[in-house]
N, C-alpha and C positions, 0 to 999 in steps of 0.2 A: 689461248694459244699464242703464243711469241713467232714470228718470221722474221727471218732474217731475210732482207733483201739485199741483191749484192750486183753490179750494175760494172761490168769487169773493163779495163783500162789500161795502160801502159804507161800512162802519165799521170790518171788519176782511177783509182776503183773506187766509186761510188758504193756505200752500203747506208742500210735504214733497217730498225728493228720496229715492228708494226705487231701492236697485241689486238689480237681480235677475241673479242668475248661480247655475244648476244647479239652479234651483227652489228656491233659497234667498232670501230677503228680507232686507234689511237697508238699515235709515233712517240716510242722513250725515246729513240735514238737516231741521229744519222752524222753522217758526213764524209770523208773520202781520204784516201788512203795515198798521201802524195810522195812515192820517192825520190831521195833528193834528186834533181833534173841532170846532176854531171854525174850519175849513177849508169854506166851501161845496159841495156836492157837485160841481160843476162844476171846481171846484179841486181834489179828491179826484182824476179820472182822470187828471190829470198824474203826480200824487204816486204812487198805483199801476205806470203802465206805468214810469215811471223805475226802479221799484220791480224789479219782473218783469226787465225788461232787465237792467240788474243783474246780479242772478240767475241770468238765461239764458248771461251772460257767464259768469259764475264759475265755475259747475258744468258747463257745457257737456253741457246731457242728451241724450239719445239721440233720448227722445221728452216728448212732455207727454201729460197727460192733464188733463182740468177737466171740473168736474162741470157739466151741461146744465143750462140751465133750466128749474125746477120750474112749475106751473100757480099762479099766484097768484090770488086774487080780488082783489087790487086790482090794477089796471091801472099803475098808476103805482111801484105797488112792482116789478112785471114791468119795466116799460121802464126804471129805474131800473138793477136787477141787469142786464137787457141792455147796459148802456151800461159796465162793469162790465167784464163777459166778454168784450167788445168792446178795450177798451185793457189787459186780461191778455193775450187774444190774440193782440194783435196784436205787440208787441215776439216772442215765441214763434216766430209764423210769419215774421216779419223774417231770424228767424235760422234759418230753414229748417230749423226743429225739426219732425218733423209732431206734430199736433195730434190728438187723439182726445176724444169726448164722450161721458160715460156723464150719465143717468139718475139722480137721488139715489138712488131704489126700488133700480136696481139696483147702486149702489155698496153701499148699504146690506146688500144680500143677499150679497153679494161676500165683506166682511169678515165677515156675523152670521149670515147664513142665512136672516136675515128683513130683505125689505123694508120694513117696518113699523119698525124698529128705533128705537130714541131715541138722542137724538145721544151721552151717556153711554156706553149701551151699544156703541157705534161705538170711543168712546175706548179700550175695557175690550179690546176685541178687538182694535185696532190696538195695545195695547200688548201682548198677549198673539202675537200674528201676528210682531212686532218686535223683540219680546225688548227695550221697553226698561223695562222695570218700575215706578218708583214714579218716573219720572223727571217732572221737570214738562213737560205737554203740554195746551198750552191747545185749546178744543174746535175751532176755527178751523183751527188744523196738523191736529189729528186728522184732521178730517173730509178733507184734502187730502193726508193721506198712505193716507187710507182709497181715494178717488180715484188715488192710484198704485197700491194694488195691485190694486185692479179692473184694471188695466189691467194688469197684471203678468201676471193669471187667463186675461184674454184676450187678451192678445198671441199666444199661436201660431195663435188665430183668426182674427186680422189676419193674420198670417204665409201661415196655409193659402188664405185668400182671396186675399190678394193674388198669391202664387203660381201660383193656378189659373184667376187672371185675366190674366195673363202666359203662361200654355202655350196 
């Protein structure tokens, strides 16, 4: 199974493709999606879903995964990343990929153990999880390849549910 992991941003969206097959893990792909910085925001979610589309074309994954919206206290930094997760998404579900949301807390805990974790410490375990070692991985892929394998973890969960919601 192919995941797409997708790790959403204003200034960078983070993505990583993560194949899982026999409970094994292994990264074809990552890295992040940077539009240019004198780009107005409203001109960034072009630049993104074209981005994503792309993407969703090339690798042709199974499924996606992105990481859910966290609790901000500014309001406007919230609608902002909504608007964000919004045009990742939606190129994704065009192409009839299904879509899954985790939790940072629990993507976090997925790869560390600990919800709490520091985005460092995320990097340290997805390279250790992935076997790809000193290789360059900006914190952006990490944290979106972190996001595929939460889903990797819980995918037979999906599987078992959706099965027993079908009998």
């Amino acid at each position: 199974m192919l995941i797409l992991g997708v790790d959403p941003g204003s200034v960078a969206t983070g993505y990583g493709v993560v194949e899982s097959r026999g409970g094994r893990l292994r990264a074809l792909a990552h890295g992040a999606i940077t539009p240019p910085p004198e780009l107005p925001f409203l001109d960034r979610l072009p630049y993104i879903a074209s981005a994503i589309e792309a993407l969703v074309q090339r690798i042709a994954p199974d499924e996606a995964a992105i990481e859910d919206a966290f609790h901000a206290r500014n309001s406007r930094v919230a609608l902002k990343l909504g608007c964000i997760r919004g045009v990742a998404i939606l190129p994704i579900v065009k192409a009839r990929v299904p879509v899954y949301e985790y939790a940072p807390r629990l993507v976090k805990k997925a790869v560390t153990g600990s919800g709490a974790a520091e985005k460092e410490q995320v990097r340290r375990m997805v390279r250790l999880l992935l076997g790809l070692g000193a290789a360059p991985l900006v914190l952006d892929a990490s944290d979106a390849l972190a996001v595929a394998i939460c889903h990797a973890h819980a995918f037979p969960f999906h599987r078992a549910r959706d099965n027993a919601a079908r009998a």
